[in-house]
C-alpha positions in Angstrom: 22.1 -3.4 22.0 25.1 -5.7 20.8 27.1 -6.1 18.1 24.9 -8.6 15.5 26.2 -10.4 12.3 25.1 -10.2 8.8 24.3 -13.4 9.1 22.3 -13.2 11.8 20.5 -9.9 10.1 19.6 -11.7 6.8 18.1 -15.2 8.8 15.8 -12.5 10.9 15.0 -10.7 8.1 13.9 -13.6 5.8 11.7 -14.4 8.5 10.0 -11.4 8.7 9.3 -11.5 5.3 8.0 -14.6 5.1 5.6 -14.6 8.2 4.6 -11.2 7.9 0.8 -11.2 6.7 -1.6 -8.9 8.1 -0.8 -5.5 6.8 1.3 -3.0 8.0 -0.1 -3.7 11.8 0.9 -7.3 11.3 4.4 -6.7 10.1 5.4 -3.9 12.5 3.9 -5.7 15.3 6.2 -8.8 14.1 9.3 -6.7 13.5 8.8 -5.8 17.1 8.7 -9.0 18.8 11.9 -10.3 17.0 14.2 -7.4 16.5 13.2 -5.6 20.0 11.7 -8.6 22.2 13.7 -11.5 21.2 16.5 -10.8 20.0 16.3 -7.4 21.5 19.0 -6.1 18.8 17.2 -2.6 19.3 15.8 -0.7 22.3 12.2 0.5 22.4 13.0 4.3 22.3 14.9 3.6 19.0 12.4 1.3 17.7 9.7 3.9 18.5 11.5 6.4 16.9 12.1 4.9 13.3 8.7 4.0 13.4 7.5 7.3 14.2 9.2 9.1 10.7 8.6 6.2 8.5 4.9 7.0 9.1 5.5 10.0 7.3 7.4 9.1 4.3 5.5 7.9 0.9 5.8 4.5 0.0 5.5 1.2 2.6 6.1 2.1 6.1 6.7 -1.1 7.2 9.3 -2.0 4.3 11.0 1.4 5.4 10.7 0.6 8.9 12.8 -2.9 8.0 15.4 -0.8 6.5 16.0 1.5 9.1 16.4 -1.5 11.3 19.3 -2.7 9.4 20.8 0.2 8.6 20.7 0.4 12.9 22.3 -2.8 13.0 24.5 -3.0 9.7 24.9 0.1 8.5 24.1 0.7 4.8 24.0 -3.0 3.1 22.7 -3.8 6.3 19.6 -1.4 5.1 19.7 -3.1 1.8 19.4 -6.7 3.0 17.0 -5.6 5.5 14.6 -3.9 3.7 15.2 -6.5 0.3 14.2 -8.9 2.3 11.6 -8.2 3.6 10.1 -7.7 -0.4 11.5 -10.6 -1.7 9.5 -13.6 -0.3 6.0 -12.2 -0.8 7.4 -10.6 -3.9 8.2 -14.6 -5.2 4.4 -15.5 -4.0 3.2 -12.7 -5.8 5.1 -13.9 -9.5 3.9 -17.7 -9.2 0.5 -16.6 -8.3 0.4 -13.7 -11.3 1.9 -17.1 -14.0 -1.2 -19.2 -11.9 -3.6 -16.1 -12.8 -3.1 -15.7 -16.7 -1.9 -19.3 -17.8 -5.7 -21.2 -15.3 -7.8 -18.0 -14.4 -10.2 -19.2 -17.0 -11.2 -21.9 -15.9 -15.0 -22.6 -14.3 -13.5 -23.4 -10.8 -10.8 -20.8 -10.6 -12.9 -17.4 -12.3 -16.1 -19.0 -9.6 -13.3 -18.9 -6.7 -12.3 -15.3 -8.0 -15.9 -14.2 -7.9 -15.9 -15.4 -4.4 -12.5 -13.1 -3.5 -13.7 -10.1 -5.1 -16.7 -9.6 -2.4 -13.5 -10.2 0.1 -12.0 -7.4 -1.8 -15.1 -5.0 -1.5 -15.2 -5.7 2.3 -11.7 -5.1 2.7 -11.3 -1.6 1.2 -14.3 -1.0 2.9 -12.9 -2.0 6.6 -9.4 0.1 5.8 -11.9 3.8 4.6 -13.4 2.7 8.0 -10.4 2.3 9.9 -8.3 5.6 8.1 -11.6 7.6 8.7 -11.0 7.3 12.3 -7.6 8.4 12.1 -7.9 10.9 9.9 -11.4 12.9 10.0 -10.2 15.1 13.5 -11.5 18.1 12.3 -14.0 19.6 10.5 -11.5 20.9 7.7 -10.6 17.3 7.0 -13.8 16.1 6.2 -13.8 19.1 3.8 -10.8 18.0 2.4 -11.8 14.2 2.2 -15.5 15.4 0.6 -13.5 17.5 -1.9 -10.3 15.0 -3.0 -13.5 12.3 -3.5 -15.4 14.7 -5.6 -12.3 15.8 -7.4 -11.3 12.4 -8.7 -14.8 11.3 -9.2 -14.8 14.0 -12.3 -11.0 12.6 -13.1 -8.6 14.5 -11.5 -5.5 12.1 -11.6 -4.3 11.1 -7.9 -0.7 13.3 -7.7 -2.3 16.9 -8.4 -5.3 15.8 -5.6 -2.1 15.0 -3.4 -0.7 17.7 -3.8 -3.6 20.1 -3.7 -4.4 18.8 -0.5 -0.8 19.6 0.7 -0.5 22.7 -0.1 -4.3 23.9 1.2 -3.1 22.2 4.5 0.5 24.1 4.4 -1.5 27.7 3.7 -4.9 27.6 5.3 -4.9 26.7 8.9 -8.5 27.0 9.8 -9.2 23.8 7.7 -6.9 22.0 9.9 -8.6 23.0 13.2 -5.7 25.2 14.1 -5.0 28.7 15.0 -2.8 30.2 12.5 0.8 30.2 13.8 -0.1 27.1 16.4 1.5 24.1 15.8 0.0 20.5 15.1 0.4 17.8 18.0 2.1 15.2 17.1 -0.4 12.1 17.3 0.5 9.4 19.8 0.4 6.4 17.0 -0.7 2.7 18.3 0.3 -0.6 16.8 -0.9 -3.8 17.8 -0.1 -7.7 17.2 -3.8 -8.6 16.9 -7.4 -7.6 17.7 -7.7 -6.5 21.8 -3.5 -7.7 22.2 -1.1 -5.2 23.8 -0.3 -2.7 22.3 3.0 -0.6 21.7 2.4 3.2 22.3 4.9 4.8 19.8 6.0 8.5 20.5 8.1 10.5 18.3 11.0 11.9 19.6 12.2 14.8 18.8 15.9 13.8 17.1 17.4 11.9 14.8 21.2 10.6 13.7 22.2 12.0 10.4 21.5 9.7 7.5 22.0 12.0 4.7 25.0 11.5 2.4 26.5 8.9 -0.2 23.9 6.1 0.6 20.8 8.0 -0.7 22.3 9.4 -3.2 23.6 6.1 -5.0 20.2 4.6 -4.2 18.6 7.6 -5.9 20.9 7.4 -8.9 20.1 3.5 -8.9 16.2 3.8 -9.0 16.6 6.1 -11.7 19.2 4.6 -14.3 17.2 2.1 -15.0 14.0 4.1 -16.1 17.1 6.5 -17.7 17.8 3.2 -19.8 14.5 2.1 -20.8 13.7 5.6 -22.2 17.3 5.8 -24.4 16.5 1.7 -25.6 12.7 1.5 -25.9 11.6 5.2 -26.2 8.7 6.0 -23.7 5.6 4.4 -25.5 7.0 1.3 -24.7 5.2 -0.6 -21.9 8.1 -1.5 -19.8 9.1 2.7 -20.0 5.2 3.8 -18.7 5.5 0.8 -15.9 8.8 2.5 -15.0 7.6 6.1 -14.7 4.1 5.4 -13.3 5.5 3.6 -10.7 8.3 5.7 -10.0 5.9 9.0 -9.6 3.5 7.0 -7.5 6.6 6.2 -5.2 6.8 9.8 -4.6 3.3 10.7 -4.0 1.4 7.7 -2.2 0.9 8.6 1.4 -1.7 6.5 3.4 -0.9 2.5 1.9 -1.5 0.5 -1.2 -5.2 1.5 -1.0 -4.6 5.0 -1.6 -2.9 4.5 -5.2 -5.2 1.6 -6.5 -7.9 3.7 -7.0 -5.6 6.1 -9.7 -3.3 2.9 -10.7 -6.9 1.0 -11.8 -7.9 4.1 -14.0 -4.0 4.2 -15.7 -4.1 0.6 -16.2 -7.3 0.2 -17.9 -6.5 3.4 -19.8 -3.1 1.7 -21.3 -5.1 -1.3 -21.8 -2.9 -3.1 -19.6 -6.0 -4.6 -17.5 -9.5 -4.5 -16.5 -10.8 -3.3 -13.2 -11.7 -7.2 -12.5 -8.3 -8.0 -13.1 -7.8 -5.7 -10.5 -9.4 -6.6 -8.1 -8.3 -10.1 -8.4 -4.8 -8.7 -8.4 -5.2 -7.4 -5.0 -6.9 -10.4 -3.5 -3.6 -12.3 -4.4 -1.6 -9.5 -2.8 -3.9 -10.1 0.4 -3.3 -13.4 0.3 0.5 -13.5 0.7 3.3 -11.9 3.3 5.0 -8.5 2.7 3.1 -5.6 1.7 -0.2 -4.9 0.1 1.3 -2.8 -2.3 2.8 -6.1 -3.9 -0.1 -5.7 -6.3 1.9 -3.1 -8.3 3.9 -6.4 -9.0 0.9 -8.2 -10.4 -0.1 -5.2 -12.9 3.5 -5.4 -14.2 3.4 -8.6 -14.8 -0.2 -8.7 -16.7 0.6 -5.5 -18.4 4.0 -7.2 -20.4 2.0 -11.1 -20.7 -0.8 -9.0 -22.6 2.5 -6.8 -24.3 4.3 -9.6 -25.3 4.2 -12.9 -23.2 5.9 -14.4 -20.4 9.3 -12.8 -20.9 7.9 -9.3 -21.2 5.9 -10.2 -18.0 8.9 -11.2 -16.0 10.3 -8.0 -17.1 7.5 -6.4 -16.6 6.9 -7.8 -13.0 10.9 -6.7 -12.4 10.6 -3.0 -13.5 7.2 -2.2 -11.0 8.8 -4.0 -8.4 11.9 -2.2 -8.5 10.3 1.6 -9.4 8.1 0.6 -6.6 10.5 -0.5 -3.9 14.2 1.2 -4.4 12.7 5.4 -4.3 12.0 3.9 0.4 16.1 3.4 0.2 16.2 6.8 -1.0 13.8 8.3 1.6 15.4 5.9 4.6 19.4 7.0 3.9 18.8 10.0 2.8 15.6 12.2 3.5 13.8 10.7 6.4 15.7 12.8 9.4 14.6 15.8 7.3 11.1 14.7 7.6 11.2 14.0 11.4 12.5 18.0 11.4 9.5 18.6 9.6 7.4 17.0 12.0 7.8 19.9 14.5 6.7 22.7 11.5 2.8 23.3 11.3 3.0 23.9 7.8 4.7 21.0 7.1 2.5 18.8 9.6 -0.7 20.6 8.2 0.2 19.4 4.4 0.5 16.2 6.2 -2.7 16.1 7.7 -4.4 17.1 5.1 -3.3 14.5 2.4 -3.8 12.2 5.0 -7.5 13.4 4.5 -7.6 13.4 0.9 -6.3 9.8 1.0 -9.7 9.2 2.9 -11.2 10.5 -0.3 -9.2 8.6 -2.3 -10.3 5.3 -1.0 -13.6 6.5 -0.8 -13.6 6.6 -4.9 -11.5 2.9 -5.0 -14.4 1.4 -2.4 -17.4 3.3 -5.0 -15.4 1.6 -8.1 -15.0 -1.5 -6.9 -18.6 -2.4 -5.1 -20.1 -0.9 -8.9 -18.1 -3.6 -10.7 -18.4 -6.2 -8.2 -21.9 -6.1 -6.8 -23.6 -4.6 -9.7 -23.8 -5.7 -13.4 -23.8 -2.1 -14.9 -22.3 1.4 -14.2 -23.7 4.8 -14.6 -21.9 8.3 -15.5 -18.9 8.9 -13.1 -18.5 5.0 -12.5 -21.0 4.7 -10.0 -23.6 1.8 -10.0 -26.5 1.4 -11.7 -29.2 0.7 -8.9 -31.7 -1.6 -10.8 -28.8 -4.0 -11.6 -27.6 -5.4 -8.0 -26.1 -9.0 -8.0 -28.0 -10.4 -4.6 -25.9 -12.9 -3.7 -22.3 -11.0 -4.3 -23.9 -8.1 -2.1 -24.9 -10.8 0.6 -21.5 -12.6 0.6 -19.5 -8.8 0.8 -21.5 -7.8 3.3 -20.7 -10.7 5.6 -17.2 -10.2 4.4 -17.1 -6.6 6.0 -19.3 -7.8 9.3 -16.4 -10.4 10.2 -13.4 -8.1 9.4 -15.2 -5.3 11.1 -17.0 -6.3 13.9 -15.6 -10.1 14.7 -11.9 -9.2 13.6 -11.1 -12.4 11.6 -8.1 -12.5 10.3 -8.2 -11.4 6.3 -7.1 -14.8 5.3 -9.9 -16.8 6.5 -12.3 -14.3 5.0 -10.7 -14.7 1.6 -11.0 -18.5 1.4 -14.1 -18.5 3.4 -15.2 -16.2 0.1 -13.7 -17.6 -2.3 -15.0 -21.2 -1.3 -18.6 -19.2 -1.4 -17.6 -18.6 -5.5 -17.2 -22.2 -6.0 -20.2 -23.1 -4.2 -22.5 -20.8 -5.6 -21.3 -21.4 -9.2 -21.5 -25.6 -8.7 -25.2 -25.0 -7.3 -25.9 -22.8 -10.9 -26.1 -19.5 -8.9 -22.6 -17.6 -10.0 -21.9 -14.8 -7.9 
């Protein structure tokens, strides 16, 4: 590993943000080939090794993966450019996209295209409680878990006291996790690859890790929360740029398992401020799919529709600015200062049990955010809990998702194509006078 320049760091890094679409696959498998291939600034072992603890921090793995990276490379700005810039581009997608959304959205062609990526939207979430199933149902106890977190939030149990349930039942009850009390939990061999059937890079944990704790995490802990500090003191906390700032800031601390696990509770906080409706929603995350970085960009998007509908565009910039930040900084804090704490952990079974099982609950999670959006999506009326009303199926939206869910799941096209391929469906249903 030789000695590489800032310089060098931030051109790499801008890169991977910008070409890294996908997911979380996508972007490690990218971060791979230039930091490790390439320009082999990194060995495997070590590569293997970050990878292997950001999988169990909260928050995106692959943005804390980035910053790891630098902070290899560079030290601690090299962190902070590293894992900013990885944010950054998609983040700039995500804004002109949100103006695009709120200033055209109504009109005919755009709201029929939007039709068309919600039924993308349905058959994504439906491909990733598919593809975390597999990873995470292993035992009987998890499917218990999964069964109960669903049921749970189904009767409106908000997302962080499921989490954290689930955590502590997998800390305390080791028959749920398969286990025999006092036996420890395998680490799981974790697999990532560039695309469908490609090579793959077999990541095992390793057992150590250089200490990171000390001045770096805590100034990035004490700069994620000054600014909420400061909203509070200037704008009290009914104001909406103070609930984007703590909402964000807790869900930073609790979302385990990707962007899908906290849309489900982020959709029922944001309709119940009145910041935006579940359709908005889901067209929120089919603009997050759309772009590089990660998925969880979408916080961005309800930011920035929560202030326009506040206040107008200055609120929403500010509004964008705040859940991007709350959303983003708390990885610095886990990266510099907590993540070698959490390898540690690894090696505990109660620790990796609480692990395992919110990894579970997440499954239930999804499974409610998959139920919400196919009842507002492919039918025109819900029943009690949210779920749909039978009698009231839109055909052609049902017809269009389903195909959406048989080429991600069983053809592997790539989530772009099935986007435009759906949203091009919206237009050309709606111009034939059959709207989706």
């Amino acid at each position: 590993m030789r000695d590489v320049s800032m310089s060098e760091l931030v051109r790499e890094s801008a890169r991977i943000g910008a070409l890294g679409f996908g997911g979380p696959a996508g972007q490690i498998a990218l971060m791979h080939r230039v930091f490790v291939d390439e320009r082999k600034w990194i060995d495997e072992d070590a590569f293997q090794h970050a990878l292997a603890f950001c999988m169990l921090l909260p928050g995106p793995e692959a943005q804390q993966l980035a910053t790891y990276v630098g902070w290899r490379l560079r030290g601690f700005w090299g962190g902070v450019v590293a894992g900013w810039l990885f944010v950054l581009p998609g983040a700039a997608v995500v804004l002109a996209l949100s103006w695009l959304y709120v200033t055209a959205g109504h009109l005919p062609a755009v709201a029929a295209a939007f039709d068309g990526v919600k039924c993308a939207v349905v058959a994504l979430v439906a491909e990733a409680l598919v593809r975390i199933g597999k990873r995470s149902l292993k035992t009987r106890g998890a499917f218990v878990i999964a069964v109960l977190a669903l049921a749970a939030l189904m009767f409106g149990a908000p997302f962080p006291v499921v989490i954290i349930a689930a955590g502590l039942v997998g800390a305390l009850t080791p028959s749920l996790r398969g286990e025999r009390a006092g036996g420890g939990v395998k680490p799981a061999v974790l697999e990532v690859r560039s695309e469908p059937g490609g090579a793959g890079v077999a990541i095992h944990p390793t057992p150590q890790l250089p200490p990171l704790a000390g001045r770096g995490g805590v100034a990035w802990l004490i700069a994620w929360l000054m600014p909420v500090a400061l909203l509070f003191a200037l704008l009290g906390p009914s104001h909406v740029l103070t609930e984007i700032a703590v909402l964000f800031s807790i869900l930073a601390c609790v979302t385990f398992g990707g962007a899908y696990a906290l849309l489900a509770y982020l959709t029922t906080e944001a309709a119940a401020r009145g910041w935006l409706t579940p359709e908005q929603m889901i067209d929120g995350l089919g603009l997050a799919e759309t772009t590089p970085g990660p998925l969880i960009l979408v916080n961005e998007f309800v930011g920035f529709v929560a202030g326009w509908g506040a206040g107008g565009a200055l609120l929403a910039l500010a509004g964008a600015g705040v859940a991007l930040w709350c959303t983003f900084a708390p990885s610095f804090v886990w990266i510099f200062a907590g993540a070698p704490y959490a390898e540690r952990l690894r090696a505990d079974p109660r620790a990796s049990g609480a692990l395992a099982s919110i990894l579970a609950a997440v499954l239930g999670v999804i499974g409610k955010l998959a139920l919400f959006f196919a009842a507002h999506v492919l039918f025109d009326a819900q029943i009690a809990l949210g779920l749909p009303d039978l009698t009231t199926p839109r055909l052609l939206a049902i017809a269009l998702a389903g195909a959406a869910a048989l080429a991600l799941m069983r053809f592997k096209a790539p989530v772009l194509l099935v986007i435009a391929v759906c949203a091009g469906a919206g237009v050309a249903a709606d111009a034939l006078g059959a709207p989706l």
